[in-house]
Structures are given as C-alpha cells and as structure tokens.
N, C-alpha and C positions, 0 to 999 in steps of 0.2 A: 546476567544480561537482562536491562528491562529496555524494552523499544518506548518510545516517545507517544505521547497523546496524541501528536500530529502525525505520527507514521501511523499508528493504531486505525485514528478515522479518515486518514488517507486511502488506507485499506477497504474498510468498509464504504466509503465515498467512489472509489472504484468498480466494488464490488456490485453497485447499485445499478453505476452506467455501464455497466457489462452485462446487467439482466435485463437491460434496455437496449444492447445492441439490436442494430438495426431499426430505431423506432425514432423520433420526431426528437429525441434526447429530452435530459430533465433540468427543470429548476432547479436552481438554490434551496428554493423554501420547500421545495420536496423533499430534498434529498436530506436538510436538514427535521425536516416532521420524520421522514422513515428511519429515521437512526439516532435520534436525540442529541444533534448535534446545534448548539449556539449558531444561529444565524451569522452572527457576527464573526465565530471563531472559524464558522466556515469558509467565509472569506479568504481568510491565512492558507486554510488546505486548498482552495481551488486554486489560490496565485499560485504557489508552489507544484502544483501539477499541471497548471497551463507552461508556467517556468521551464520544466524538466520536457514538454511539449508532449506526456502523455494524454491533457483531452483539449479539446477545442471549444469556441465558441459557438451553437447551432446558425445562426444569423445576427454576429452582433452583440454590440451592450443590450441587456437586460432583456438576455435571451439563454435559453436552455445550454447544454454543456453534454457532450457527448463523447467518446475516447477518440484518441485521434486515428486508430488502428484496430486490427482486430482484438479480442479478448484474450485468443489464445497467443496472441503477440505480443503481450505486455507482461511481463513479470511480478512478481512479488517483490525481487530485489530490485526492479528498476521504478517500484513508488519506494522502497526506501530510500534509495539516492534522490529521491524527489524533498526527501526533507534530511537527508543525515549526509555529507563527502563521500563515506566510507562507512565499513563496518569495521569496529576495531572494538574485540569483548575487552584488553587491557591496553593500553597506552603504549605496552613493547611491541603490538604489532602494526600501528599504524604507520601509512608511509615516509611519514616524520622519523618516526621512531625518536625520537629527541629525549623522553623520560625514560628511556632502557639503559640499566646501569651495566647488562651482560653483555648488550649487541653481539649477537651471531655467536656467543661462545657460553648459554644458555640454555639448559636440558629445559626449564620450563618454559622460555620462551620458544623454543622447538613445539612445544606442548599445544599452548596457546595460538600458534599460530598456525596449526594442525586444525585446530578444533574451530579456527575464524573460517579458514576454508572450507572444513563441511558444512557449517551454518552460509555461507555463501553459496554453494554448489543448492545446498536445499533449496534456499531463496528463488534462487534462479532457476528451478526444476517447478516451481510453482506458477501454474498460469490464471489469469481471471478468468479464463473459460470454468477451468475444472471448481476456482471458489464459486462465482454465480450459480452453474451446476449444482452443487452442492448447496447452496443456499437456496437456490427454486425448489431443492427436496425436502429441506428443513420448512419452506415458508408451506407447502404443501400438508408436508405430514401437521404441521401447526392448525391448519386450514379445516383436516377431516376429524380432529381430535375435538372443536368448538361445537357445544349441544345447544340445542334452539329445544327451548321449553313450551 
C-alpha cells in the first residue's frame, strides 16, 4: 500500500496548522516554505481540505487557514478521506467490490479485508494533537543540536 503525494502533504499541511493552533492561522506561502511544498500544488491540498471542511478560511480570500476544530478532533483518517473515497489495499475490499472474482466465498479476501480494517482503526486512533506534539519535539531536539561558531 503507497498513500498519495496529496494525502502525504495533506498530512504534513495539517500537521503545521495544528502547531498553530490557537494562533492568528497561517499562509499559503508559509506553510508551503515549511515543508517544501509547490505553491501552486498547494492549492490542490488546501481545496480538498477546505472540501472535506477540516480548515477554514481566517478572514476571507487571501487570507491565512486555520483547522476548523480542535487538533485532537481531527484524525489521520479523516485528511485521508480529504483526498482518497475509502481505504481499499486491494480492489476485493472496496465498497464496490465489482473486481472480486471470490465475493464473500474467499479465504484471502477474509485476509485483506481483515488487514484494511486495522489499518483503518490505526488511522483513526491517530490525532494531529499527538503528530504536532511530536513534531514540536523533533523541531526542538533539531533546534538544540545547531552550533553557532
């Protein structure tokens, strides 16, 4: 299973204005300078998470972007649904089910579809509280390791 460029730095584009909770929210062009994200491709992730209505506009067009809820109320799986339907590792488990040659009479699609739901339950056990958390320690430990000569 690979997750998408756009769930990737949807993740990390969340993860940002979650270390900003509470604060005046951020730009565009910040959030793409802090994470090496194309201006331009940014665009694509902020519609789709304005979409899904996990952040907000601060005041307006060409204005800052802030989560529309708490940190610890947003999920991991709920920026994935911001850019993917579902989660489906193979084709027999999505709700379609339409390319399953076994339908429901399948020891590996029992398998499969066993293993979509603990990667689902994980997702959604993941909050932007605990990543920003963990990224304020990484940006810190980063911070006391830099030597001025």
């Amino acid at each position: 299973m690979k997750l998408n460029t756009k769930t990737r730095y949807g993740i990390r584009t969340m993860i940002e204005l979650a270390m900003d909770w509470g604060g005046k929210g951020l730009f565009q062009k910040d959030i793409s300078e802090r994470q090496s994200i194309s201006y331009k491709y940014l665009d694509h992730i902020i519609s789709a998470l304005k979409t899904k209505g996990l952040i907000i506009n601060v005041e307006g067009k060409k204005s800052g972007y802030r989560l529309s809820r708490k940190p610890e109320d947003i999920t991991v799986y709920d920026i994935f649904t911001a850019f993917e339907p579902e989660l489906s590792i193979v084709d027999c488990v999505s709700s379609s089910k339409e390319k399953c040659i076994g339908n429901k009479s399948c020891a590996a699609q029992e398998l499969w579809c066993e293993l979509n739901n603990h990667i689902i339950k994980f997702l959604k056990s993941q909050n932007l509280k605990v990543l920003s958390d963990k990224q304020s320690e990484f940006n810190s430990r980063s911070e006391e390791n830099i030597f001025v000569i």
